[in-house]
KOLTOR-206229 format. One record per residue (C-alpha): residue in three letters; x, y, z. Coordinates in steps of 0.001 Angstrom, whole numbers, plus 524288, in hexadecimal, padded with zeros to 5 digits. Layout:
// residues N
alaXYZ...
//
This chain:
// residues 122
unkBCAD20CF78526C2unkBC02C0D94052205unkBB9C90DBA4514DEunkBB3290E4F751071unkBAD0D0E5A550418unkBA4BF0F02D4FB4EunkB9C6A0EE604F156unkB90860F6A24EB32unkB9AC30FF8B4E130unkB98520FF8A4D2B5unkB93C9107F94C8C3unkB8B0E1111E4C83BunkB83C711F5A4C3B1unkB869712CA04C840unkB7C9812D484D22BunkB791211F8B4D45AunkB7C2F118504E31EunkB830710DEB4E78AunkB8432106C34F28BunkB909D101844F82AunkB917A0F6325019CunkB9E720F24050A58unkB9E160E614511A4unkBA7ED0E13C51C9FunkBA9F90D1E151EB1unkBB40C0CBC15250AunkBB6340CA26536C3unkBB55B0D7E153CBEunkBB0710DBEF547D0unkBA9FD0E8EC544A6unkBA9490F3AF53AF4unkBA8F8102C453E5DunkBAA7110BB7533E0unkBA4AE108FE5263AunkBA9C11118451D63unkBA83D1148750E10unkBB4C9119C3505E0unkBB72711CBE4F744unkBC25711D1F4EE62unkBC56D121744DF72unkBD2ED1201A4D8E1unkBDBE212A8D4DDD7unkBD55C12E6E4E81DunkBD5B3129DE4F69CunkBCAF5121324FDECunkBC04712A9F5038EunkBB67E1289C50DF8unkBA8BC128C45082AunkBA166124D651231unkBA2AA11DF85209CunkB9BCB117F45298CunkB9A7D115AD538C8unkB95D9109EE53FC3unkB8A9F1137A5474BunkB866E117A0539E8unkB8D6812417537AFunkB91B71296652A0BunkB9ABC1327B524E6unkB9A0C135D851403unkBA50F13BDC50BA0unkBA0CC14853505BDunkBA19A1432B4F8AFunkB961E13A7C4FAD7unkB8D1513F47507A7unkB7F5613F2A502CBunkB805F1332A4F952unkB89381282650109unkB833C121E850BCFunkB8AC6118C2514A4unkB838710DD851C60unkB89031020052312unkB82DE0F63E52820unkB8A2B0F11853461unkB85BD0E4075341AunkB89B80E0B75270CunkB96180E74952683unkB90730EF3E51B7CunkB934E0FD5051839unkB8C9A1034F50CCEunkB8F0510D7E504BBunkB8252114AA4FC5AunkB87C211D204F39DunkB7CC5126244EB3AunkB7C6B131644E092unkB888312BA44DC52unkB939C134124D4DBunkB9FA2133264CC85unkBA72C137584D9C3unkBA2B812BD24E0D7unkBA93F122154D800unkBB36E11ABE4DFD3unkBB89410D644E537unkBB02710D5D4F45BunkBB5A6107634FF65unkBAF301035550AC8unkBB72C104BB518A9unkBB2820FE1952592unkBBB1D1002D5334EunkBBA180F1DD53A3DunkBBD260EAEF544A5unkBC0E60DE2C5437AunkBBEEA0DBEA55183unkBBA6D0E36955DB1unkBC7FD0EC4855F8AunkBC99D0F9965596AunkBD61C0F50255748unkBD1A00EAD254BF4unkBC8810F63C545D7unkBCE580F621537ADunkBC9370FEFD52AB1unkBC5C80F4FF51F67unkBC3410F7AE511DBunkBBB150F24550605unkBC1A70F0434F9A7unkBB9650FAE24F250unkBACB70FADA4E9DFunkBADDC102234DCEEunkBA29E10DDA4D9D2unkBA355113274CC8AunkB98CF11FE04C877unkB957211F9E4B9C7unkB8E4C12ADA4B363
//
């Protein structure tokens, strides 16, 4: 089976960076879609950021201009820099990858890390 796991969260100033790391391990095949989500208590999951294989990213509103999303392919790494940080950005980020375990659509499954925490202090 797949794992994926984040790390890089902490805390840290209003307007400071961070950068978040997501790592998949485990037999696969391939991975398409890297993809960066965020969540805060009562609220639902929300895309931040994502990621094609070709390079191609797309940015919530909340956070175009100060989130970049890069990926390297041959480490199964998606990352996550995250600058002029605010109050608003505090939140439990996810990291979602679409793989293929083997070389069939049909196996091409969305996994998910368990979460790394990012807390803004003033």
């Amino acid at each position: 089976q797949v794992q994926l796991v984040e790390s890089g969260g902490g805390e840290v100033q209003a307007g400071d960076s961070l950068r978040l790391s997501c790592v998949a391990s485990g037999s696969f095949f391939k991975i398409g879609a890297m993809d960066w989500y965020r969540q805060v208590p009562g609220k639902q999951r929300e895309l931040v950021a994502a990621s094609t294989t070709g390079g191609g990213t797309t940015y919530s509103e909340s956070v175009e201009g100060r989130f970049t999303i890069s990926r390297d392919n041959d480490k199964n790494t998606v990352f996550l820099q995250m600058d002029a940080l605010k109050a608003e950005d505090a939140a439990v980020y996810y990291c979602k990858m679409s793989i293929a375990l083997v070389p069939s659509f049909a196996s091409i499954t969305d996994y998910w890390g368990q979460g790394t925490q990012v807390t803004i202090a003033s």
